[in-house]
Structure formats: C-alpha cells, structure tokens
PDB file with one MODEL, atoms N, CA, C and O in Angstrom:
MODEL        1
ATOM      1  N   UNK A   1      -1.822 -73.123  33.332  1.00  0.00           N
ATOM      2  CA  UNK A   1      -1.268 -73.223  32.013  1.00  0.00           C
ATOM      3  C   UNK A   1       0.174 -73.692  32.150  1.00  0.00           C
ATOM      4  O   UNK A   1       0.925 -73.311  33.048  1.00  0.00           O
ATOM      5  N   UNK A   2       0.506 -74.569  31.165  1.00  0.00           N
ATOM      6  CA  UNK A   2       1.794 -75.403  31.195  1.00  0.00           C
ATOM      7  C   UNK A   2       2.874 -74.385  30.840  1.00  0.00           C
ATOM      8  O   UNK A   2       2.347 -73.397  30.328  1.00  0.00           O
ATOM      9  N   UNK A   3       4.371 -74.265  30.943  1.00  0.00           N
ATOM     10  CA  UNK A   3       4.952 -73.488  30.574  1.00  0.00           C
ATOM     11  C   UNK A   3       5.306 -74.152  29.533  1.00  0.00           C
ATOM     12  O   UNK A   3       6.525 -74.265  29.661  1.00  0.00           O
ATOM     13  N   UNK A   4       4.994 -74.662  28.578  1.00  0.00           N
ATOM     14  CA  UNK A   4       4.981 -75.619  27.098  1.00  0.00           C
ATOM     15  C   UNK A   4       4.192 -74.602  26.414  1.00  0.00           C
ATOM     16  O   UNK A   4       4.637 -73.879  25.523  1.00  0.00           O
ATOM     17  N   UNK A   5       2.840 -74.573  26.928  1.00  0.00           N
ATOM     18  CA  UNK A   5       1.595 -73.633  26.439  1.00  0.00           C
ATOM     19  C   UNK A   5       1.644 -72.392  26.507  1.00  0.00           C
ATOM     20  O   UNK A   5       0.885 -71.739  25.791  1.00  0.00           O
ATOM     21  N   UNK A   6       2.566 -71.731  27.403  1.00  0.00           N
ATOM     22  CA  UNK A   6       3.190 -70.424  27.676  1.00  0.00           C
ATOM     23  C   UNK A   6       4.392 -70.481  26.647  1.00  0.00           C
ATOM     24  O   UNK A   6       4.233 -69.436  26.016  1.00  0.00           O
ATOM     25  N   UNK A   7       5.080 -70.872  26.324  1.00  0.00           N
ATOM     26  CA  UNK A   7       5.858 -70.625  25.413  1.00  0.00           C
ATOM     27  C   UNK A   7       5.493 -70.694  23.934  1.00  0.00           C
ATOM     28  O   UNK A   7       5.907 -69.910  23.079  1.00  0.00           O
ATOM     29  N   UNK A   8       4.568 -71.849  23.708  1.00  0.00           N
ATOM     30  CA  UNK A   8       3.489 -71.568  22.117  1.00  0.00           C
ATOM     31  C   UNK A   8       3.432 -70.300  21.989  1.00  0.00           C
ATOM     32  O   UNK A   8       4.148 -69.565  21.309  1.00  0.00           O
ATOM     33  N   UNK A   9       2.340 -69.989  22.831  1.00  0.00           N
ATOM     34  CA  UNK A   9       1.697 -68.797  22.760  1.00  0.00           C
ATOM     35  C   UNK A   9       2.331 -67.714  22.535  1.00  0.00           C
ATOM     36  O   UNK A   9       1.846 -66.936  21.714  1.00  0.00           O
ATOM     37  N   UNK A  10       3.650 -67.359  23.240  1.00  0.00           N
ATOM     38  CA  UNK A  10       4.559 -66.241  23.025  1.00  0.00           C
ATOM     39  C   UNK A  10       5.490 -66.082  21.771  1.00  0.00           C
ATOM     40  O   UNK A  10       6.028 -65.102  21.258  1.00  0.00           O
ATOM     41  N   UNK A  11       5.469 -67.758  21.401  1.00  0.00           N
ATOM     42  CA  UNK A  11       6.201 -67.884  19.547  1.00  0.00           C
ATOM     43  C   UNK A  11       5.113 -67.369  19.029  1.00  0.00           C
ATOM     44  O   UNK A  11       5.316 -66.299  18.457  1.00  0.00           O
ATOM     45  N   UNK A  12       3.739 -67.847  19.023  1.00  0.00           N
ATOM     46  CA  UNK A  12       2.790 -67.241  18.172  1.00  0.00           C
ATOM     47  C   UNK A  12       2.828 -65.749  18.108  1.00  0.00           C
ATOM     48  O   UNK A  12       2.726 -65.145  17.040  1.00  0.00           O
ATOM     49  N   UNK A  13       3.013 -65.025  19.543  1.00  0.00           N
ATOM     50  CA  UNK A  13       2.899 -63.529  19.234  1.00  0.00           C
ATOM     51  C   UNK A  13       3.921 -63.307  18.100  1.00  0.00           C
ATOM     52  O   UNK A  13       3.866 -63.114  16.886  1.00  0.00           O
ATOM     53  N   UNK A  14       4.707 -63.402  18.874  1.00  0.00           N
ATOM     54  CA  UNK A  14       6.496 -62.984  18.093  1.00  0.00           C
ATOM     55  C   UNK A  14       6.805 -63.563  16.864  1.00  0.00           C
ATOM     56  O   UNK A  14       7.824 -63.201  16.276  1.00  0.00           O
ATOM     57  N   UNK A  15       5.713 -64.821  16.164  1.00  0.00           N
ATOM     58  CA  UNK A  15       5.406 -64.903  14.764  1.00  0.00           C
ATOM     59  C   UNK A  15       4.973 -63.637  14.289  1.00  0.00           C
ATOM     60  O   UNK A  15       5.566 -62.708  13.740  1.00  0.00           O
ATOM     61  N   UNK A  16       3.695 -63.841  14.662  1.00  0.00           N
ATOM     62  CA  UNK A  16       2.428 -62.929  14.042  1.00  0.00           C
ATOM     63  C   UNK A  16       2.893 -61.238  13.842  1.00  0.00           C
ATOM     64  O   UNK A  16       2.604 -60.544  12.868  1.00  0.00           O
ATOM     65  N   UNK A  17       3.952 -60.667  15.451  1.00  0.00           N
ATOM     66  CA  UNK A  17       4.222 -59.205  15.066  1.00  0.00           C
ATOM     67  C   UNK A  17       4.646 -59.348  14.242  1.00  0.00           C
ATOM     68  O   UNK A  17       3.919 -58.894  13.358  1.00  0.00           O
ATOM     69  N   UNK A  18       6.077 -60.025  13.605  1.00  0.00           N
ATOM     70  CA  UNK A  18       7.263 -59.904  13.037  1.00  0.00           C
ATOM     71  C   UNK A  18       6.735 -60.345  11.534  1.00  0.00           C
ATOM     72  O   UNK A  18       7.525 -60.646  10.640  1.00  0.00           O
ATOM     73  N   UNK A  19       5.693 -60.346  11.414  1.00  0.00           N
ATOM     74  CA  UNK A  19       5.642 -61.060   9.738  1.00  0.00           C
ATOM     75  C   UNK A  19       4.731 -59.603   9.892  1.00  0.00           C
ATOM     76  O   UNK A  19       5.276 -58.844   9.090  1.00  0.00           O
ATOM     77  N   UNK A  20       3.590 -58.857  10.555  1.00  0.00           N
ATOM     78  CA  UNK A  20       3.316 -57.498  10.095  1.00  0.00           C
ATOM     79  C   UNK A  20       3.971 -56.508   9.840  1.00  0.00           C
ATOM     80  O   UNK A  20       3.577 -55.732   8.970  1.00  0.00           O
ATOM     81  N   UNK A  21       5.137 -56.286  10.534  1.00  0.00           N
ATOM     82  CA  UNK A  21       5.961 -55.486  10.836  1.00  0.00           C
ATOM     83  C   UNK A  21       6.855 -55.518   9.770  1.00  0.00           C
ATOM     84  O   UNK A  21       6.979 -54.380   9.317  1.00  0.00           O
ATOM     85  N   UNK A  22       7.592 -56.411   9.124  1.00  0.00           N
ATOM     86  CA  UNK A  22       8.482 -57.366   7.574  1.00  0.00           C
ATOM     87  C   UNK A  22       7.049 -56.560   6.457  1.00  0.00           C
ATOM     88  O   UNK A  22       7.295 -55.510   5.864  1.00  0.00           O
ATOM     89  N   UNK A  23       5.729 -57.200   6.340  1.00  0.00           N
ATOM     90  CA  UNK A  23       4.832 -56.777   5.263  1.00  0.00           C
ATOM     91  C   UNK A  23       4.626 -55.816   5.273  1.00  0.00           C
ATOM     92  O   UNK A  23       4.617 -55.171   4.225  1.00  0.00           O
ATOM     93  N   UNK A  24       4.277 -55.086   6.847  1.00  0.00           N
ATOM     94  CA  UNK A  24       4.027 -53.713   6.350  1.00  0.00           C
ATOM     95  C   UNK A  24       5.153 -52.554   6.803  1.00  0.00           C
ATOM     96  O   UNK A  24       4.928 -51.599   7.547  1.00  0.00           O
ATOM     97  N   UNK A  25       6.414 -52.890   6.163  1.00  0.00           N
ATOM     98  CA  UNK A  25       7.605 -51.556   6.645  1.00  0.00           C
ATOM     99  C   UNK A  25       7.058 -50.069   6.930  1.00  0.00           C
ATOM    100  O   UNK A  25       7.246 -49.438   7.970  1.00  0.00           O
ATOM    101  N   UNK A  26       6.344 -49.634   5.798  1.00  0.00           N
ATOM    102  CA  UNK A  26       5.783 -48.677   5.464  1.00  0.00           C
ATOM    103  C   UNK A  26       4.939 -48.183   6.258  1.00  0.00           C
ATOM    104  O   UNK A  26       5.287 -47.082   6.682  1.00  0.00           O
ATOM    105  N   UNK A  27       3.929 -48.568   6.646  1.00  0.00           N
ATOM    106  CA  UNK A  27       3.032 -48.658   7.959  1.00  0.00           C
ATOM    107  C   UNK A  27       3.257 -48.982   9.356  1.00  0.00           C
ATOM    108  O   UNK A  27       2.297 -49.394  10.007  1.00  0.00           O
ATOM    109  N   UNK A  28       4.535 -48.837   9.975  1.00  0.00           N
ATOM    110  CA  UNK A  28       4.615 -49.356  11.511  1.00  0.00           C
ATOM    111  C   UNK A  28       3.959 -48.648  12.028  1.00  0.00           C
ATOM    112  O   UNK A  28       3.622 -49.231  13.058  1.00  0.00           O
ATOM    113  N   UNK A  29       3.350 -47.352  11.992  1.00  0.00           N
ATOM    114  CA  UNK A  29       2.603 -46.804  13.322  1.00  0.00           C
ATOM    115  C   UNK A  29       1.307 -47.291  13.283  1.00  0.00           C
ATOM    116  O   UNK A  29       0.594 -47.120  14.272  1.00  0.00           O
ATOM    117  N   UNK A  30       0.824 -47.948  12.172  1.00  0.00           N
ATOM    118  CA  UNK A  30      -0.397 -48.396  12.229  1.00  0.00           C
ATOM    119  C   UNK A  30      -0.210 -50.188  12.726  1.00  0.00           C
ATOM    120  O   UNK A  30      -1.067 -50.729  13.426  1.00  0.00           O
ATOM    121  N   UNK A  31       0.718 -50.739  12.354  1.00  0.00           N
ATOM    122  CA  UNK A  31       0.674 -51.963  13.046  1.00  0.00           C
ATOM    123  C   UNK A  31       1.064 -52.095  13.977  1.00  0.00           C
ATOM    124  O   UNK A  31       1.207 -53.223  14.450  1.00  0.00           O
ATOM    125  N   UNK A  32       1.389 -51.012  14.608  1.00  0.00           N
ATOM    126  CA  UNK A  32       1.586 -51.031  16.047  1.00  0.00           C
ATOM    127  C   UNK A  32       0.381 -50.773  16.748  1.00  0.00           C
ATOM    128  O   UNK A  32       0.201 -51.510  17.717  1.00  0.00           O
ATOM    129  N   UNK A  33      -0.264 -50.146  16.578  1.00  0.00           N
ATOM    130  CA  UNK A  33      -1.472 -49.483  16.908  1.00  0.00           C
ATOM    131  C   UNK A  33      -2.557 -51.190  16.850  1.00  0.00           C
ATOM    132  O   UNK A  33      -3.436 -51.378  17.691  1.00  0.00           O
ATOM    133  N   UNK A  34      -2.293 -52.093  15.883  1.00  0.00           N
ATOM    134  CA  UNK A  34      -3.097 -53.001  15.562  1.00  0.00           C
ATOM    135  C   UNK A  34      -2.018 -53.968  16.772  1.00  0.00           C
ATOM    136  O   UNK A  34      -2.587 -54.426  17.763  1.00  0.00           O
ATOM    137  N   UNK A  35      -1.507 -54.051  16.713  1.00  0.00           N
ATOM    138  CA  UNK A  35      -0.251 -54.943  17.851  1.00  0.00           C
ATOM    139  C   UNK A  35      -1.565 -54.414  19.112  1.00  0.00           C
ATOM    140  O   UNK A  35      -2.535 -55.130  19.364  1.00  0.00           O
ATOM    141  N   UNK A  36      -1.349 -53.211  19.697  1.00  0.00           N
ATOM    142  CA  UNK A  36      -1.394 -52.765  21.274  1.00  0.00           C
ATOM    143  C   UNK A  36      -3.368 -53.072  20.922  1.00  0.00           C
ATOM    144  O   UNK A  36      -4.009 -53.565  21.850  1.00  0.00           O
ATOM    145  N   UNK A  37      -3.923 -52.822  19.931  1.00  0.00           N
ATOM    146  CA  UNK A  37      -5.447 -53.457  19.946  1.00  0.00           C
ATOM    147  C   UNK A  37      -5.620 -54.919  20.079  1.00  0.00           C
ATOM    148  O   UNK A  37      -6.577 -55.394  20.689  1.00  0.00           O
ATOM    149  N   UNK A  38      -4.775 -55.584  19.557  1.00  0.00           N
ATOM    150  CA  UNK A  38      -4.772 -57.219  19.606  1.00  0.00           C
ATOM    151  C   UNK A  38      -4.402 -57.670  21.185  1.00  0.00           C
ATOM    152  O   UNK A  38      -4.958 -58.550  21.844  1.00  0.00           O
ATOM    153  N   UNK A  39      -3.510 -56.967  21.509  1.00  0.00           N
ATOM    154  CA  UNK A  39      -2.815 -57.287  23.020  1.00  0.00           C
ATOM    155  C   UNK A  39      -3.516 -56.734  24.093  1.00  0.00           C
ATOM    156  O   UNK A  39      -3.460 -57.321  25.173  1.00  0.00           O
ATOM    157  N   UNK A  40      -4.294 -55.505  23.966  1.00  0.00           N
ATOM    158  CA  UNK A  40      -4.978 -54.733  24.763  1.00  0.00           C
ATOM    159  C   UNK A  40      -3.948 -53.848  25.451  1.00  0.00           C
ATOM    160  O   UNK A  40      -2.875 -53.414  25.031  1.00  0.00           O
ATOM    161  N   UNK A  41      -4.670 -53.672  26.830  1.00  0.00           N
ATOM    162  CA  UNK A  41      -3.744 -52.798  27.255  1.00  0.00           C
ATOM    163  C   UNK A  41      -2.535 -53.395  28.494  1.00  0.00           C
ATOM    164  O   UNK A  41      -1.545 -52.744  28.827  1.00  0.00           O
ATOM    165  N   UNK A  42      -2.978 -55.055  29.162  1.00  0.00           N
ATOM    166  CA  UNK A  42      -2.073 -55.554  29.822  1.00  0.00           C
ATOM    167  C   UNK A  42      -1.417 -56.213  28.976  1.00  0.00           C
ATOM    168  O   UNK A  42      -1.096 -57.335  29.371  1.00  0.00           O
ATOM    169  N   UNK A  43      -0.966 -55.827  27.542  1.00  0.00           N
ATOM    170  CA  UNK A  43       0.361 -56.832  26.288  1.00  0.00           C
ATOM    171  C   UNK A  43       0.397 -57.774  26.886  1.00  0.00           C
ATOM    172  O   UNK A  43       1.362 -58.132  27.561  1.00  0.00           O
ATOM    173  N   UNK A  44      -1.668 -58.946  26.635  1.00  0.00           N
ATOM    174  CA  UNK A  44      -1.302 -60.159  26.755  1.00  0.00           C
ATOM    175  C   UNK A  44      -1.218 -60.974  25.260  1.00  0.00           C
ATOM    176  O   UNK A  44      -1.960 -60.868  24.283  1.00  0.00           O
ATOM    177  N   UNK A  45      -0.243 -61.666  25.432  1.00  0.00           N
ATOM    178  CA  UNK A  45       0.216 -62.359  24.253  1.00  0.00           C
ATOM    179  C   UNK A  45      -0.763 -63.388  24.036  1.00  0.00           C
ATOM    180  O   UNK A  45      -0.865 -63.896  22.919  1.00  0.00           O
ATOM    181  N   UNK A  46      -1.418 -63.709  24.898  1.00  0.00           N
ATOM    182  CA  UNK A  46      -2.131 -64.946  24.539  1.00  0.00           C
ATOM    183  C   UNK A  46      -3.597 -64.827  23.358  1.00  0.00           C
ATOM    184  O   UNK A  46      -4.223 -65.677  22.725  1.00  0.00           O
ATOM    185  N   UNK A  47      -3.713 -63.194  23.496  1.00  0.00           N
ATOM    186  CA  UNK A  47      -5.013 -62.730  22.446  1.00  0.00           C
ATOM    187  C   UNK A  47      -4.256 -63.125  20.965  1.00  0.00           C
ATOM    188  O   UNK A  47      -4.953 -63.025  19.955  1.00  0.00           O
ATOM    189  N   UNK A  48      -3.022 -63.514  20.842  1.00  0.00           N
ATOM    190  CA  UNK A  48      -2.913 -63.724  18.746  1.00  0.00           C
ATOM    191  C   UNK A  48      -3.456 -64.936  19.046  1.00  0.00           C
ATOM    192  O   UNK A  48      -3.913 -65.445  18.023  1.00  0.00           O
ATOM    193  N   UNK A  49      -3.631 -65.751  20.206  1.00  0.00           N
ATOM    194  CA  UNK A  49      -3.918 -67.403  20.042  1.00  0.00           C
ATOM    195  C   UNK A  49      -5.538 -67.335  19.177  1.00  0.00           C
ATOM    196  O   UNK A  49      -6.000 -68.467  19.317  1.00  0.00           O
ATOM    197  N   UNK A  50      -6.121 -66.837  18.706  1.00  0.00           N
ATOM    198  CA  UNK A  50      -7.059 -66.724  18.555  1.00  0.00           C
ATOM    199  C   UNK A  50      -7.327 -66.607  16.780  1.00  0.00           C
ATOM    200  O   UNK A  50      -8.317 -66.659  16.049  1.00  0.00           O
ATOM    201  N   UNK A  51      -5.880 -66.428  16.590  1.00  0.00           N
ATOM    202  CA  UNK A  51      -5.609 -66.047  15.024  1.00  0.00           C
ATOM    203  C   UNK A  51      -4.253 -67.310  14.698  1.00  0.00           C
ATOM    204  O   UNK A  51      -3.428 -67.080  13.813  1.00  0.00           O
ATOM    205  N   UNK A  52      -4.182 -68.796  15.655  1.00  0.00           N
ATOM    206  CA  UNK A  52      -3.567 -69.739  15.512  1.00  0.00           C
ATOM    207  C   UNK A  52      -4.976 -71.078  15.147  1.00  0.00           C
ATOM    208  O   UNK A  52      -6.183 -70.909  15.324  1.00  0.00           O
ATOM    209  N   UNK A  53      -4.501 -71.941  14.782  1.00  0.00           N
ATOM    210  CA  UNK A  53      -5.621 -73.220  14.785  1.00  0.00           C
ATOM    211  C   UNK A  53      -4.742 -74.197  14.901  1.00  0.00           C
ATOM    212  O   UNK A  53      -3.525 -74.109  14.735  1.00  0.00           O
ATOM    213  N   UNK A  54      -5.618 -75.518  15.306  1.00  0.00           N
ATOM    214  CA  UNK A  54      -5.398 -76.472  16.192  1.00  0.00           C
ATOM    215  C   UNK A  54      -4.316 -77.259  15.363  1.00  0.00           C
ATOM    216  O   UNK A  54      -3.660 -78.104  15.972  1.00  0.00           O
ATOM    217  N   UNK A  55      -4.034 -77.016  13.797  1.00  0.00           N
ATOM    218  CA  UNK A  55      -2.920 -77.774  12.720  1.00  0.00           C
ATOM    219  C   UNK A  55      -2.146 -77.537  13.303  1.00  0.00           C
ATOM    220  O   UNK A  55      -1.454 -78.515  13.585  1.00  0.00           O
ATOM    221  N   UNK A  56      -1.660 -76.148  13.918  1.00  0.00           N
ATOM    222  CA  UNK A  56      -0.683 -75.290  13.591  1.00  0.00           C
ATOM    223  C   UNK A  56       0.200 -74.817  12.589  1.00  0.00           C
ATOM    224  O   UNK A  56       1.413 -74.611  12.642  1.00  0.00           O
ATOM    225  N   UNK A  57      -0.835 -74.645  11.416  1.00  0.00           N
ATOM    226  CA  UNK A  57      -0.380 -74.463  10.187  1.00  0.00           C
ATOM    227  C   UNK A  57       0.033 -72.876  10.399  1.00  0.00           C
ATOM    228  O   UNK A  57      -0.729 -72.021  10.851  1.00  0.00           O
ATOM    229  N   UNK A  58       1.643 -72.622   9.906  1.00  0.00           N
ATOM    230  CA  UNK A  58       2.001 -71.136  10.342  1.00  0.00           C
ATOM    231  C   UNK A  58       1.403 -70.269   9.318  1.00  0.00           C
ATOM    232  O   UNK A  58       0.971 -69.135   9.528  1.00  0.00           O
ATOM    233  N   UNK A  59       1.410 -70.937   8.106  1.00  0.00           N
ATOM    234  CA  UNK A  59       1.023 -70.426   6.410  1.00  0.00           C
ATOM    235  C   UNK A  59      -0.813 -70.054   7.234  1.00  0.00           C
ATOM    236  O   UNK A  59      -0.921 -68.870   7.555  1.00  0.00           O
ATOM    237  N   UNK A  60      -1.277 -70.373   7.346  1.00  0.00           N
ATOM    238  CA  UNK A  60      -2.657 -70.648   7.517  1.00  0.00           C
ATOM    239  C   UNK A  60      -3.123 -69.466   8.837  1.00  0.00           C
ATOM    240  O   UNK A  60      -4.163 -68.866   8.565  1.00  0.00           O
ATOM    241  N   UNK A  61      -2.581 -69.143   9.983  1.00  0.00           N
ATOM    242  CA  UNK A  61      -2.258 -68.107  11.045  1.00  0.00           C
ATOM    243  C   UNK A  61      -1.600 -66.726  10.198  1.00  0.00           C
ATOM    244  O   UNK A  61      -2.130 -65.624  10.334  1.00  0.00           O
ATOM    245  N   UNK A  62      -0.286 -66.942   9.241  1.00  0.00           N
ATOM    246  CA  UNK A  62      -0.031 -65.665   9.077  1.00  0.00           C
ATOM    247  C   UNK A  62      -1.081 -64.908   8.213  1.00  0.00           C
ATOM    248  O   UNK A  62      -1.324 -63.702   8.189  1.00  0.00           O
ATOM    249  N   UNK A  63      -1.669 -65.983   7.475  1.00  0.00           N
ATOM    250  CA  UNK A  63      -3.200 -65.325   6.800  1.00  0.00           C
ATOM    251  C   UNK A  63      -4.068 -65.003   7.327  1.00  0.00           C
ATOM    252  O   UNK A  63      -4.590 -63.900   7.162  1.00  0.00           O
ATOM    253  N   UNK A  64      -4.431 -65.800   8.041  1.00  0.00           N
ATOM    254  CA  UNK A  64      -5.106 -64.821   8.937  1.00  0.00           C
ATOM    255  C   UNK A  64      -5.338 -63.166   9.860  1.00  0.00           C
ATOM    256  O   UNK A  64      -6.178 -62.269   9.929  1.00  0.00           O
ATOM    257  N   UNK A  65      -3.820 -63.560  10.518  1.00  0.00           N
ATOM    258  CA  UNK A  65      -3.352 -61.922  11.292  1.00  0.00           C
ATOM    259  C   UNK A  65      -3.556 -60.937   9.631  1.00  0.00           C
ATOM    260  O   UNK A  65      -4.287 -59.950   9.541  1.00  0.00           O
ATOM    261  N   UNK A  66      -2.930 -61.368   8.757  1.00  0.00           N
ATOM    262  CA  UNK A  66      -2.731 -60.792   7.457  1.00  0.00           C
ATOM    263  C   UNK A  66      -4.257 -59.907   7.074  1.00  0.00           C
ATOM    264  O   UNK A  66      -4.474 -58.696   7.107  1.00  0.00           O
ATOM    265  N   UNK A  67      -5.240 -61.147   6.680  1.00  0.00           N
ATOM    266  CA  UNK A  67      -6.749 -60.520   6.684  1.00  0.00           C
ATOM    267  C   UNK A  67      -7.468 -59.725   7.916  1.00  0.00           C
ATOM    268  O   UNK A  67      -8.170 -58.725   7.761  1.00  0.00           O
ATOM    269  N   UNK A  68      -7.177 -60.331   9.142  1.00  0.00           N
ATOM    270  CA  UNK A  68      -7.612 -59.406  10.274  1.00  0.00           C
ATOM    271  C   UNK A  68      -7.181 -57.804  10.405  1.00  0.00           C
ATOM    272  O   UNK A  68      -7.944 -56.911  10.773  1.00  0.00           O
ATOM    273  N   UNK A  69      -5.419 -57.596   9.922  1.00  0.00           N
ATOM    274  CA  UNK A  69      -5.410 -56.408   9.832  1.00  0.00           C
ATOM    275  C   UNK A  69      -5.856 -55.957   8.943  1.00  0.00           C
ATOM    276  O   UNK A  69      -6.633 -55.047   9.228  1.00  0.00           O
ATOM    277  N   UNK A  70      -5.718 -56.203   7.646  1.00  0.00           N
ATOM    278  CA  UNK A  70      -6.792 -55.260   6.378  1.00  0.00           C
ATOM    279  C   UNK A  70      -8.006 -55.108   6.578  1.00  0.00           C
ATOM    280  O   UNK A  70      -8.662 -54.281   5.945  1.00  0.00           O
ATOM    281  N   UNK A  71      -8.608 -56.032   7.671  1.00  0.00           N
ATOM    282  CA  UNK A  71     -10.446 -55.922   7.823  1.00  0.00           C
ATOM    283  C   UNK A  71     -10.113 -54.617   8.278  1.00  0.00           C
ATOM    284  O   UNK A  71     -10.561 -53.671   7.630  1.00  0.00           O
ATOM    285  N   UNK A  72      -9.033 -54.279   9.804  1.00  0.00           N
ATOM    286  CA  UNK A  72      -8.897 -53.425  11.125  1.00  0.00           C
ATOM    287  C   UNK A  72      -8.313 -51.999   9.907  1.00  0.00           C
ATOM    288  O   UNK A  72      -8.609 -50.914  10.408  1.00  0.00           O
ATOM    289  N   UNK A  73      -7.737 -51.869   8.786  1.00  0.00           N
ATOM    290  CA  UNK A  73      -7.376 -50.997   8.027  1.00  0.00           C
ATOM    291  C   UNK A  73      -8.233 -50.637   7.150  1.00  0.00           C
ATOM    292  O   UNK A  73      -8.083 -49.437   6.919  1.00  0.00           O
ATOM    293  N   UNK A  74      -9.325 -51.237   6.355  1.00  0.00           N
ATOM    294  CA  UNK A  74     -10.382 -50.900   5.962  1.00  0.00           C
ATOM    295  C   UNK A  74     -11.581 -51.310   6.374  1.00  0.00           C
ATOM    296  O   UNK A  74     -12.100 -52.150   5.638  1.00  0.00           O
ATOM    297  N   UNK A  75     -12.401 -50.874   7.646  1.00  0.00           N
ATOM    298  CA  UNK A  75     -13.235 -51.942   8.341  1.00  0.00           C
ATOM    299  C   UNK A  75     -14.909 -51.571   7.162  1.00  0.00           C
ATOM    300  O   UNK A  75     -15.941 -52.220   7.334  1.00  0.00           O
TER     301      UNK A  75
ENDMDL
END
C-alpha cells in the first residue's frame, strides 16, 4: 500500500470519528464504543474505508457512517 493510500485512509478515519463525535456530543461513550467496533481491536483505520466510495463524495461517506451508527444504535 502506497503511503498516498495510507494517508486517504487515515483522513477518512479522522473524517468519519470527528463528524460522530461533533453529532453525537451527548452520546460519546456510545460512539466510542461504535469507533473501537468499526476499528476492532488492532485500531485499524483502514475498516471506515468501507463506509468511503470510489467519488469520494465526503457528503455521501458522512451519511453513511451517520446511518451505520443508527442501524448499530437501534439494530
């Protein structure tokens, strides 16, 4: 992996926490809890790539992480 592709990937995390963490103030112990489930247990960053698409539309990813946690909050 390119360190180009290593660095995407780590903006994508550090998108994706920081816009749950901003929406849900109120809830950090639970989006943390959804953080360390997304990352597993070796905090690999590369599991939000999965909640990015090939546009790289950011609007389009933060909706996503957005719906994935409400599925993971009311499954």
């Amino acid at each position: 992996m390119s360190l180009g592709t290593k660095n995407r990937l780590t903006q994508i995390a550090t998108r994706c926490k920081e816009h749950l963490r901003q929406s849900h103030s109120d809830k950090l112990e639970l989006v943390n809890e959804f953080i360390a489930e997304i990352e597993g247990s070796d905090r690999d960053a590369n599991q939000w790539s999965k909640l990015a698409d090939l546009k790289r539309s950011e609007s389009d990813m933060l909706q996503r992480v957005e719906g994935s946690f409400q599925k993971w909050l009311n499954p």
